[in-house]
VMD Tcl script that builds the backbone (N, CA, C; Angstrom):
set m [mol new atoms 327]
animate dup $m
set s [atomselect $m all]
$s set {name element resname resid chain x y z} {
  {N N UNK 1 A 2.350 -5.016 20.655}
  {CA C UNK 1 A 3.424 -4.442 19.875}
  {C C UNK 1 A 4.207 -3.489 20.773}
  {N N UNK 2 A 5.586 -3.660 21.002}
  {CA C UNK 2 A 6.429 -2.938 21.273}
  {C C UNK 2 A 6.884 -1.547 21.141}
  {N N UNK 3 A 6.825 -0.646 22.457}
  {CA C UNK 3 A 6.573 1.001 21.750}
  {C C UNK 3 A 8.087 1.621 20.682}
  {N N UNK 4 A 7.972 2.181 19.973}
  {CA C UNK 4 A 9.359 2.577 19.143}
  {C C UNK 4 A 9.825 1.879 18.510}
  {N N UNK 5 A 9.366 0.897 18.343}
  {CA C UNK 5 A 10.221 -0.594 17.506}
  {C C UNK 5 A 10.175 0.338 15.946}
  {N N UNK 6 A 11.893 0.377 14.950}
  {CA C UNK 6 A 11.513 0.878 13.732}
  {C C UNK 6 A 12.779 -0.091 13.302}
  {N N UNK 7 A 12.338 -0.676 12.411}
  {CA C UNK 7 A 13.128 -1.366 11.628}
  {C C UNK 7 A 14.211 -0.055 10.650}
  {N N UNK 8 A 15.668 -0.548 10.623}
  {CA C UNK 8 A 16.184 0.250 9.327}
  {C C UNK 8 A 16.833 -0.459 8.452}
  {N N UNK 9 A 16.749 -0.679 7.436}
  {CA C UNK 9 A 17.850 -1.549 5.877}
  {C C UNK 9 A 18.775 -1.000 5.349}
  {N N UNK 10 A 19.924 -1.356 4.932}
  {CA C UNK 10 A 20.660 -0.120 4.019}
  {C C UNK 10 A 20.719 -1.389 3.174}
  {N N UNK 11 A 20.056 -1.485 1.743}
  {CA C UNK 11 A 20.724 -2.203 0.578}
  {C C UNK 11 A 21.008 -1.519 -0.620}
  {N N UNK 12 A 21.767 -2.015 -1.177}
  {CA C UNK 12 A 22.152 -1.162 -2.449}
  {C C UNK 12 A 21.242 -1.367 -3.399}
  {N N UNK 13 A 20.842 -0.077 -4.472}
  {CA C UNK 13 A 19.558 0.038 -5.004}
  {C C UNK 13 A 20.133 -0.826 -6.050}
  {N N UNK 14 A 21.209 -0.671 -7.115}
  {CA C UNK 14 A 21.685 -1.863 -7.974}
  {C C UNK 14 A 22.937 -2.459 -7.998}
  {N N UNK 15 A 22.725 -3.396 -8.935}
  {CA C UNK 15 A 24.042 -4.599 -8.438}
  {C C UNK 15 A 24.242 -4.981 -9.718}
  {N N UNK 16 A 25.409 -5.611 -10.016}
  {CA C UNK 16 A 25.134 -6.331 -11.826}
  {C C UNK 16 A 24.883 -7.939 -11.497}
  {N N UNK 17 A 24.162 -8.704 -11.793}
  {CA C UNK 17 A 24.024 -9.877 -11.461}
  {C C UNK 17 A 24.890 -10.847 -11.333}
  {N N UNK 18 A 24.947 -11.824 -10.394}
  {CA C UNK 18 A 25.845 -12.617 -9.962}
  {C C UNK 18 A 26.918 -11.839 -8.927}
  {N N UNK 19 A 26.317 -10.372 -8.634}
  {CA C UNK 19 A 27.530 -9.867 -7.153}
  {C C UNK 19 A 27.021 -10.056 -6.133}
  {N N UNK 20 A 27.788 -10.275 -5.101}
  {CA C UNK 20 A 27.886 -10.218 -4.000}
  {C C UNK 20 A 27.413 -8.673 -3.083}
  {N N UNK 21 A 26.742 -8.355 -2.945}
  {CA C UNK 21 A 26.590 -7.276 -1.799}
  {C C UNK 21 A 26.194 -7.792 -0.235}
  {N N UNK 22 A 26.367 -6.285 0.010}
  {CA C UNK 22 A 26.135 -6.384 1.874}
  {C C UNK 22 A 25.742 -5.862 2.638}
  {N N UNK 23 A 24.693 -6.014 2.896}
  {CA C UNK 23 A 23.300 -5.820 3.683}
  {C C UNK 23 A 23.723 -5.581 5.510}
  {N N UNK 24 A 22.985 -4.755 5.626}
  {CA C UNK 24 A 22.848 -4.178 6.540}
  {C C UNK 24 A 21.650 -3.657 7.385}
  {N N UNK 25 A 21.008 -4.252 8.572}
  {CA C UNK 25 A 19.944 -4.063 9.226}
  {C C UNK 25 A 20.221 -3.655 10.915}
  {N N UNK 26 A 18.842 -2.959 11.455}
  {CA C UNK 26 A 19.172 -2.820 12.805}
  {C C UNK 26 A 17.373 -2.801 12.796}
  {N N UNK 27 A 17.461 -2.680 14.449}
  {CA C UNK 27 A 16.053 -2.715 14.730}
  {C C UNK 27 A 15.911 -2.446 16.249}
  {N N UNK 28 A 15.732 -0.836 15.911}
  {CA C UNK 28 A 15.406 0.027 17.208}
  {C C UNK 28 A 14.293 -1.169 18.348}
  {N N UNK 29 A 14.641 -1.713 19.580}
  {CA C UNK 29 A 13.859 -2.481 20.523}
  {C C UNK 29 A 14.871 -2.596 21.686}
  {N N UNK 30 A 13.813 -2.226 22.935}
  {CA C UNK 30 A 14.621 -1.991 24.166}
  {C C UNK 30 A 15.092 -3.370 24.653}
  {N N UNK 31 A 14.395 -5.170 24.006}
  {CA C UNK 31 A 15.168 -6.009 24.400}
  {C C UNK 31 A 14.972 -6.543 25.891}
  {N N UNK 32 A 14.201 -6.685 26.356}
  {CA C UNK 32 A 13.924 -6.931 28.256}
  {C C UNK 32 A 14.369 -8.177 28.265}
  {N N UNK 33 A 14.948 -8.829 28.904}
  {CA C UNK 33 A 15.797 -9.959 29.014}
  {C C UNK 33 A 13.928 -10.938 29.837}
  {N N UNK 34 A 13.913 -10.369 30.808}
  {CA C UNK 34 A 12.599 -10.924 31.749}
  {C C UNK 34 A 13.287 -11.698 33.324}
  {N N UNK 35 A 14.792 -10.988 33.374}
  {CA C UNK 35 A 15.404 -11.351 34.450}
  {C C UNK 35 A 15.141 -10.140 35.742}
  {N N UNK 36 A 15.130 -9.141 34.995}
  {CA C UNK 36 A 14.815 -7.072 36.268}
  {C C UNK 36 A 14.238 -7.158 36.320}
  {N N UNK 37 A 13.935 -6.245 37.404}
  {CA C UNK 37 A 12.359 -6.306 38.723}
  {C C UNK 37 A 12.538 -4.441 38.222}
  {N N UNK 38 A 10.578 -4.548 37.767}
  {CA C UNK 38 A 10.862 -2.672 38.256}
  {C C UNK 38 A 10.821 -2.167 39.699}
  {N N UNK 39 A 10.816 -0.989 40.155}
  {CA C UNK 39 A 11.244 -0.400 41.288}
  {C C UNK 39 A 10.044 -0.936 42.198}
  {N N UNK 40 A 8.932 -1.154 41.668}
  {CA C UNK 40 A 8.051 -1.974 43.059}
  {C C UNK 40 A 8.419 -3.713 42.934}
  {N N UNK 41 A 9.467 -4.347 42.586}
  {CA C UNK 41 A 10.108 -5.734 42.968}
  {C C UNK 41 A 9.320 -6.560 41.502}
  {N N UNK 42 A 8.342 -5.966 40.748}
  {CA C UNK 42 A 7.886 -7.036 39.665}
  {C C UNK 42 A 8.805 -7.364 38.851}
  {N N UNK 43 A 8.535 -9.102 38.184}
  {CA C UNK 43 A 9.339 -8.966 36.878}
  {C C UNK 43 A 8.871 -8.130 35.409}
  {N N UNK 44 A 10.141 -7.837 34.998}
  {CA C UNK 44 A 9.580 -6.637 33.669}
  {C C UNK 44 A 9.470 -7.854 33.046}
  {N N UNK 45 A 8.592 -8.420 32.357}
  {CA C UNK 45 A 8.220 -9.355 31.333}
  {C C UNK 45 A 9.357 -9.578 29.867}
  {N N UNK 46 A 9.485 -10.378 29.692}
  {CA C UNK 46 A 10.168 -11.144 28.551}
  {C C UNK 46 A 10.020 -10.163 27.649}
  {N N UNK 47 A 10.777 -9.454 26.879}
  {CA C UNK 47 A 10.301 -8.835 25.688}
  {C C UNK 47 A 11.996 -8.553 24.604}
  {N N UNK 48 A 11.832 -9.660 23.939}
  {CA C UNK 48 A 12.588 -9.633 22.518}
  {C C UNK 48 A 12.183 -9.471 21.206}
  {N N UNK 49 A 13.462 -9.541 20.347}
  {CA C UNK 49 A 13.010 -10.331 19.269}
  {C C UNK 49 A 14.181 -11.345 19.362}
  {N N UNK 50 A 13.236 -12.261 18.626}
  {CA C UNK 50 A 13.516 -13.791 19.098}
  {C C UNK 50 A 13.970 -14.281 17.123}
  {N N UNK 51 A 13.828 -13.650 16.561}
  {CA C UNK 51 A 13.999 -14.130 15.235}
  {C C UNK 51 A 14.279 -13.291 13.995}
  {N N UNK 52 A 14.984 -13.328 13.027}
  {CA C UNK 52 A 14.953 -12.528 12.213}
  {C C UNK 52 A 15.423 -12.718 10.787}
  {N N UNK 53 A 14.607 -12.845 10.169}
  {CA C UNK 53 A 15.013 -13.616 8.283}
  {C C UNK 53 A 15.000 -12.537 7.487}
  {N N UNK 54 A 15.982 -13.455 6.367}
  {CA C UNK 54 A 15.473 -12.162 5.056}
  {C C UNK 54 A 15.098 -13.282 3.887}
  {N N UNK 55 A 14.479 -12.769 3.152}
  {CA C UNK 55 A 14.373 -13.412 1.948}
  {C C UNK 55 A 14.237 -13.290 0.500}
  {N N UNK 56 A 14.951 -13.407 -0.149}
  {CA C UNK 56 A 15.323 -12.437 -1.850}
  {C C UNK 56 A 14.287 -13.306 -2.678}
  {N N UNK 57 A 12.961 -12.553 -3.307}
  {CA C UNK 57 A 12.026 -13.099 -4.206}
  {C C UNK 57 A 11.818 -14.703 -3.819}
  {N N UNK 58 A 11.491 -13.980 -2.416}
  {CA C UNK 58 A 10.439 -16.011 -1.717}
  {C C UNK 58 A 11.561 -16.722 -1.383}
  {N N UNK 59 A 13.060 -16.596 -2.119}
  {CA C UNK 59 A 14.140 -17.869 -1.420}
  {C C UNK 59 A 14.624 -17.173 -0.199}
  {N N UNK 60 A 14.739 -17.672 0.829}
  {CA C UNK 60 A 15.370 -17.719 2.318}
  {C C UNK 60 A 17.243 -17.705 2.176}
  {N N UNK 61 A 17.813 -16.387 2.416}
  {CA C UNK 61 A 18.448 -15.485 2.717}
  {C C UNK 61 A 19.650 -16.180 3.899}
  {N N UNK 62 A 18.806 -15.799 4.617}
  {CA C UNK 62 A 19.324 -15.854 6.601}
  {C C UNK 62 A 17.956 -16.135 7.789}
  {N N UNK 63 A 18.232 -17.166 8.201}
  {CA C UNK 63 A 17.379 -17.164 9.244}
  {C C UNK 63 A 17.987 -17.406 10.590}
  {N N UNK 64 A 17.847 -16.065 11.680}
  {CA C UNK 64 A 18.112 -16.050 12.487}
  {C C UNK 64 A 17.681 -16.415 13.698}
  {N N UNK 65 A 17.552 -17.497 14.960}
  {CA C UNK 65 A 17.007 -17.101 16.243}
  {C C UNK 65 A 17.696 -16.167 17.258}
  {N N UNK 66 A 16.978 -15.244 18.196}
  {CA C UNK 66 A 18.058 -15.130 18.788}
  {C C UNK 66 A 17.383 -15.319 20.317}
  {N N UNK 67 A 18.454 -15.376 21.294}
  {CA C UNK 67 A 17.985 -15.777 23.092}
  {C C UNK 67 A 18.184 -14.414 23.453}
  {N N UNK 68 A 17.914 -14.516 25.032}
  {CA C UNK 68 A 17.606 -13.680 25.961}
  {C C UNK 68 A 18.894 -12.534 25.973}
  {N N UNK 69 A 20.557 -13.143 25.870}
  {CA C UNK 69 A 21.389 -12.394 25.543}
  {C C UNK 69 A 21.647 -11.239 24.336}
  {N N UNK 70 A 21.141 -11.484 23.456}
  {CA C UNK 70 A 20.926 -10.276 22.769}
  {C C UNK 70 A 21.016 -8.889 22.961}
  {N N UNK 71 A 21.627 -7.977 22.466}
  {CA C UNK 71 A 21.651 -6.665 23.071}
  {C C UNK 71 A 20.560 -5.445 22.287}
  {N N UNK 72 A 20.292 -4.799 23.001}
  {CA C UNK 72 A 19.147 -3.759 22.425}
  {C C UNK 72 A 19.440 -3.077 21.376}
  {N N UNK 73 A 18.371 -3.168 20.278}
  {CA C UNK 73 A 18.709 -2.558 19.246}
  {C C UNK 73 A 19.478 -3.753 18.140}
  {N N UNK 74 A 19.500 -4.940 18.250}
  {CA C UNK 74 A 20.142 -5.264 17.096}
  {C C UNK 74 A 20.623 -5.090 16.094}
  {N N UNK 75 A 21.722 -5.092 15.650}
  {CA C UNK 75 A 22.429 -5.366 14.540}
  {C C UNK 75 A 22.939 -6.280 13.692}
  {N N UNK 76 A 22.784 -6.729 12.428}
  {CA C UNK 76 A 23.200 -7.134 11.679}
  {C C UNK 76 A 23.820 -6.584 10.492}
  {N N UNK 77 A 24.580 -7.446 9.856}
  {CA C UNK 77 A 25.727 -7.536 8.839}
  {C C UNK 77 A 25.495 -8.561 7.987}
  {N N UNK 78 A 25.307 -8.679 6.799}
  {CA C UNK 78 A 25.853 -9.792 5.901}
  {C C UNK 78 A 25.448 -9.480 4.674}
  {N N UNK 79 A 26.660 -11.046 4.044}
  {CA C UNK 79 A 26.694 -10.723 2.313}
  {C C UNK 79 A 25.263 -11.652 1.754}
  {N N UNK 80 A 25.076 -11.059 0.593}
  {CA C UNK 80 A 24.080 -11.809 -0.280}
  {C C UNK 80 A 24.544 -11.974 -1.752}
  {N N UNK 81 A 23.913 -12.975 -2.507}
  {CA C UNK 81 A 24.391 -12.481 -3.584}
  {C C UNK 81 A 23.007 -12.252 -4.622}
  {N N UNK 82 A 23.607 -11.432 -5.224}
  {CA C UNK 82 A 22.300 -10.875 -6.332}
  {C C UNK 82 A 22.050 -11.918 -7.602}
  {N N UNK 83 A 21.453 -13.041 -7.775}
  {CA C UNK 83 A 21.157 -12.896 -9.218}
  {C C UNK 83 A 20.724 -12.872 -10.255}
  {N N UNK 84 A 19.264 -11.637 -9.781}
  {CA C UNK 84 A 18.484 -10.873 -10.385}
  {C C UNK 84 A 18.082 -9.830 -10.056}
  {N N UNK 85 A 17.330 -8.975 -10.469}
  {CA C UNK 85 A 16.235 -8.095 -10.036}
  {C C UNK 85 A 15.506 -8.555 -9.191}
  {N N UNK 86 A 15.141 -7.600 -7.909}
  {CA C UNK 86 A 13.750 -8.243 -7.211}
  {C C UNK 86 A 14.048 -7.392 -5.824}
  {N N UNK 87 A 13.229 -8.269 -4.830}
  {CA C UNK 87 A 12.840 -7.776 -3.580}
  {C C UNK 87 A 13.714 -8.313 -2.337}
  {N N UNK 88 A 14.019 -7.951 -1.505}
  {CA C UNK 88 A 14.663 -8.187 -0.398}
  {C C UNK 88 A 13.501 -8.209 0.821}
  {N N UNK 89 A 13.301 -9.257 1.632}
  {CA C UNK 89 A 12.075 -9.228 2.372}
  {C C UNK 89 A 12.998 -9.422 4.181}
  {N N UNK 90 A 12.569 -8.430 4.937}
  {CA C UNK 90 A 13.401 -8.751 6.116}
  {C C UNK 90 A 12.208 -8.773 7.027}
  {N N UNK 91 A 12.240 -9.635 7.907}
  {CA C UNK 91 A 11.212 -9.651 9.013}
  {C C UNK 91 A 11.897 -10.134 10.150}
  {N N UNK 92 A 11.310 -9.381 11.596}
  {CA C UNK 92 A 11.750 -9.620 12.897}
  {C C UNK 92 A 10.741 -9.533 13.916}
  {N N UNK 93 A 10.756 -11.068 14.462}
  {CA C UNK 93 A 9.352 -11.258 14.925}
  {C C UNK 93 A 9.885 -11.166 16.598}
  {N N UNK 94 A 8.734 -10.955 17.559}
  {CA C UNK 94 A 8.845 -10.482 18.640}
  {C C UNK 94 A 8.190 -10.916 19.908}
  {N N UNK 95 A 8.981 -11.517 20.762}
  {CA C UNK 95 A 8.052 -12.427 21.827}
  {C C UNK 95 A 6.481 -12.272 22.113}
  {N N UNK 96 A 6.247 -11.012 21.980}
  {CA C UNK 96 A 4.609 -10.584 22.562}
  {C C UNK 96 A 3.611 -10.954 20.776}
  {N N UNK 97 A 3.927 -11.750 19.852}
  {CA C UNK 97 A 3.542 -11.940 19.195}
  {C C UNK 97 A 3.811 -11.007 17.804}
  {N N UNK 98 A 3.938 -9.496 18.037}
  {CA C UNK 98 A 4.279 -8.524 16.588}
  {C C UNK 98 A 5.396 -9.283 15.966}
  {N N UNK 99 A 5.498 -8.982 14.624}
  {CA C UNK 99 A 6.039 -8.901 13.545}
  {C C UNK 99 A 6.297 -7.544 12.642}
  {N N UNK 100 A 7.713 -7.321 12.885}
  {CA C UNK 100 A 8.009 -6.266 11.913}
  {C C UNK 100 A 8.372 -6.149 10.640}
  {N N UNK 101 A 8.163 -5.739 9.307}
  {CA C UNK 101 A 8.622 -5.908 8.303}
  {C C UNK 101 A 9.135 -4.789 7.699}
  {N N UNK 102 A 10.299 -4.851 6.320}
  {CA C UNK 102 A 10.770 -4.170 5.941}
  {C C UNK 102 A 11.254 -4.731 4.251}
  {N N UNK 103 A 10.826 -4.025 2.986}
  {CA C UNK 103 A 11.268 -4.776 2.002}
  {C C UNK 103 A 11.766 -3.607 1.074}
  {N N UNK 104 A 12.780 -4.103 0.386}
  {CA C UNK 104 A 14.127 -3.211 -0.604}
  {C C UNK 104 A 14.081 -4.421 -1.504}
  {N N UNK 105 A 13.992 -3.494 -2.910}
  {CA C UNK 105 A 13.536 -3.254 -4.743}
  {C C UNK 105 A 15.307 -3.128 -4.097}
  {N N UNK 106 A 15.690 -4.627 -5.387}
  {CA C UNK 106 A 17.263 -4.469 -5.778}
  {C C UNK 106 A 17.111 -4.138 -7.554}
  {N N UNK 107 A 17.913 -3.346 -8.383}
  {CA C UNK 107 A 17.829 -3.879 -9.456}
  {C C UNK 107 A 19.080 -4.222 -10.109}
  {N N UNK 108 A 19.012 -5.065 -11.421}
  {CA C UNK 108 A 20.126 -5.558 -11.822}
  {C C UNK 108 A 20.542 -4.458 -12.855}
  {N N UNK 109 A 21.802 -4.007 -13.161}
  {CA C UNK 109 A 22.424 -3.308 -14.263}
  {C C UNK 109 A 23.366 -3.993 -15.329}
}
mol reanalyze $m
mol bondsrecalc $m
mol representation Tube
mol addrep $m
């Protein structure tokens, strides 16, 4: 597991059903491509995240891969639409095997 890795979410706590909202994630990770040598000539080892889904009460959201270009710290953006009550499930999995998770209670008004 990757040192400092912290997932953050911003979703809105309610929605009236059938809206559209827009989600927002990042995920503190320094990102090592596995191309730099540290100062004694080694390679710094591969270290991403390579993937990243969400999923509203078990249905699949967004599923992301991502490559070596990626920049540190990821960000994402996007719409969803609400239409019910429930859970928002985000996970971002990470070359050295960890998995990070993060889940947001939407409710309907």
């Amino acid at each position: 597991m990757a040192d400092g890795v912290k997932p953050r979410v911003k979703v809105p706590k309610t929605a009236a059903a059938g809206d559209t909202i827009t989600i927002k994630t990042l995920i503190s990770h320094k990102m090592e491509s596995g191309q730099r040598k540290d100062g004694d000539g080694n390679v710094i080892p591969r270290s991403i995240i390579n993937r990243f889904t969400c999923d509203f009460n078990g249905q699949n959201v967004i599923d992301i891969t991502l490559e070596a270009a990626i920049s540190t710290n990821p960000y994402f953006e996007f719409q969803a639409i609400v239409p019910e009550a429930g859970e928002f499930k985000f996970t971002w999995y990470d070359d050295d095997g960890s998995v990070y998770e993060e889940t947001k209670e939407i409710s309907v008004s």
